[in-house]
C-alpha positions as CSV (number, residue, x, y, z in Angstrom):
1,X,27.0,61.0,141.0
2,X,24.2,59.4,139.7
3,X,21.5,57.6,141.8
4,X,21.5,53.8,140.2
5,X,17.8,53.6,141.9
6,X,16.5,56.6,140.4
7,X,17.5,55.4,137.0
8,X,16.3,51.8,137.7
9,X,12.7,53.6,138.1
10,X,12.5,55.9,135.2
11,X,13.3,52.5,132.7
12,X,10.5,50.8,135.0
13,X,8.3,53.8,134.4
14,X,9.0,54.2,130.9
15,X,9.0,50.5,130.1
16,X,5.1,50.7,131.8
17,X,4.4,53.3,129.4
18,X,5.4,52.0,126.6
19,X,3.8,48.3,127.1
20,X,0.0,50.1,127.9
21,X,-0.4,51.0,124.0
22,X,1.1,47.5,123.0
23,X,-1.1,45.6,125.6
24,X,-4.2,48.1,124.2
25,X,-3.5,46.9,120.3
26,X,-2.7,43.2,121.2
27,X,-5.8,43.2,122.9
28,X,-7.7,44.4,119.9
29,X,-6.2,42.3,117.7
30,X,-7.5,39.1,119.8
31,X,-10.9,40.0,119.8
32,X,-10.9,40.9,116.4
33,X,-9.9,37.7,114.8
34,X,-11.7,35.5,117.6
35,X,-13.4,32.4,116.3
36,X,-17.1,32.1,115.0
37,X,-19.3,29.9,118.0
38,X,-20.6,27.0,116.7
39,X,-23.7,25.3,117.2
40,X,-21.6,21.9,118.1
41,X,-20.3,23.8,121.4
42,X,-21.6,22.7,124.1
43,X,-22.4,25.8,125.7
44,X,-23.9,26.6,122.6
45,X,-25.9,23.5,122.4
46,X,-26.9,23.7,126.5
47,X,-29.0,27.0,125.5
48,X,-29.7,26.2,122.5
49,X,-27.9,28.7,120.0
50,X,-28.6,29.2,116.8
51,X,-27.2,30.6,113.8
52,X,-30.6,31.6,112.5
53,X,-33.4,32.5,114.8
54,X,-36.6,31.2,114.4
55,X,-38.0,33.3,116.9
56,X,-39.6,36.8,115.5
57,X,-37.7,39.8,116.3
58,X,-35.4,38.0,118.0
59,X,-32.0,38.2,117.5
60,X,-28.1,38.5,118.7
61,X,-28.6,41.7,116.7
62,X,-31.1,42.7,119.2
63,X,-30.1,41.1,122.3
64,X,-29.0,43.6,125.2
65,X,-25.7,40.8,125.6
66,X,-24.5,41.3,122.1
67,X,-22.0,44.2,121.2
68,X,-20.8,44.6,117.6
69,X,-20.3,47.6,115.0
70,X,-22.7,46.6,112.2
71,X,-21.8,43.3,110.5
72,X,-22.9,40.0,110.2
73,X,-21.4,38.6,113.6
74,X,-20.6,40.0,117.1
75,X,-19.2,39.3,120.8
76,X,-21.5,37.8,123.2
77,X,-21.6,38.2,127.2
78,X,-22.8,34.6,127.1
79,X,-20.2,33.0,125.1
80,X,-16.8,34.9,125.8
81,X,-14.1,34.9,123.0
82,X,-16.6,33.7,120.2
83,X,-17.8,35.5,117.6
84,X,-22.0,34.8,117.4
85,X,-24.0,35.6,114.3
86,X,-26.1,39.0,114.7
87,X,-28.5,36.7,112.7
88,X,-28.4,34.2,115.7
89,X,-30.6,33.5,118.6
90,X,-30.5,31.5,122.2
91,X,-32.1,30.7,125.0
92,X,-30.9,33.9,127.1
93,X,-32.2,36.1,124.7
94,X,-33.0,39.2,126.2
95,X,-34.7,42.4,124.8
96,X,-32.4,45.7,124.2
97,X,-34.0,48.3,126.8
């Protein structure tokens, strides 16, 4: 005779297995079609973001915050869920060691 609480584990077990690759891709998926920040947000205005720096050599591109594949935007510690312009700059600019 069958255990039903064994069985009642190995779908738990298997169900956990199973939902780790699709929480993995849905995860992706989000970040990859998050939205471009805009200079109207207000966290974007409070320190003072940019699209196009006016500052020399400095850049999201550059920033030790920003993390991006080469392109022509990127994710941001600062602004979470956004997409930032590499070409972008703000006030919490900080050099890449």
């Amino acid at each position: 005779m069958k255990n039903q609480t064994t069985d009642k584990s190995r779908r738990a077990i298997l169900k956990g297995m199973f939902a780790i690759p699709v929480v993995t891709l849905t995860g992706f998926q989000t970040s990859a079609q998050a939205a471009m920040l805009t200079t109207s947000d207000p966290t974007a205005q409070a320190l003072g973001y940019t699209e196009h720096s006016a500052m020399a050599g400095k850049t999201c591109s550059n920033c030790m915050l920003f993390s991006a594949p080469a392109g022509d935007a990127g994710n941001c510690a600062i602004f979470p869920g956004k997409q930032v312009a590499a070409a972008g700059y703000c006030n919490s600019w900080a050099a890449k060691p």
